[in-house]
N, C-alpha and C positions, 0 to 999 in steps of 0.2 A: 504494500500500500504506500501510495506516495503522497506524501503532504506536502503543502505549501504556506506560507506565512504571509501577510498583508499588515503595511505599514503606512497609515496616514495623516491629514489632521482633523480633527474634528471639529465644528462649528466656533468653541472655544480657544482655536487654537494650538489645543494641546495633541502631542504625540500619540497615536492610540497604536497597538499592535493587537492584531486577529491571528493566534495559532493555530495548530492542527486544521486545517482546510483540506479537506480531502480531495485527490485529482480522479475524476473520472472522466470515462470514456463520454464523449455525446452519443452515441450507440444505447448508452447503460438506462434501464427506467426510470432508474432513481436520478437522474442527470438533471432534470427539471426541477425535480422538487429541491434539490440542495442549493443549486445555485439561487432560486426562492427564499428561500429562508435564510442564505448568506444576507443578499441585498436585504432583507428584513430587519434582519440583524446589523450591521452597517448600519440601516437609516434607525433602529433604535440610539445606537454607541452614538451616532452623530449627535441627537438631539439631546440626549444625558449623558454628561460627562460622568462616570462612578469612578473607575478606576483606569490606569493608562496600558493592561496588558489583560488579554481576553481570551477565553479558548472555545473556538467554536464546536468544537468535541464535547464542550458540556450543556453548552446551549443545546445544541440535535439531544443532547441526552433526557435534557426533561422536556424538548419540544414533539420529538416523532415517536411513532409504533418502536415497540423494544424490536421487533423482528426488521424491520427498515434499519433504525439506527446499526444491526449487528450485520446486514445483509450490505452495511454500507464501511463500515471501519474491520470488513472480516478479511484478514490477511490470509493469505496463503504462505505455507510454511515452505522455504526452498529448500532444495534439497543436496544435503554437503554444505548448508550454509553460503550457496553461491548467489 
């Protein structure tokens, strides 16, 4: 699973950092609905400054279906560690 990080400012000016972003295929079903709830999330962080470092892994965690959320951060284990 490959993540990605997102670093901008917010309406107040201040620094904000968005973790764990997961990269999926646009193929994938769930492709739609995340990048949804990213931009949701962004335009929340924009509008309330709370804190300057966020993880979007915990946000999908209390926002989606347990089975979506796991069907979306499920890694595949490689093999030999390659």
């Amino acid at each position: 699973m490959l993540l990605k990080s997102l670093e901008f400012k917010n309406g107040y000016g201040q620094k904000v950092r968005i973790s764990d972003i997961p990269v999926l295929a646009q193929d994938n079903p769930l492709y739609f609905k995340v990048n949804l709830r990213l931009q949701m999330f962004m335009s929340e962080i924009y509008r309330r400054p709370k804190k300057k470092v966020f993880s979007f892994r915990d946000y999908l965690k209390k926002h989606l279906k347990w089975p979506e959320y796991q069907s979306i951060y499920h890694s595949l284990e490689l093999k030999n560690n390659a």
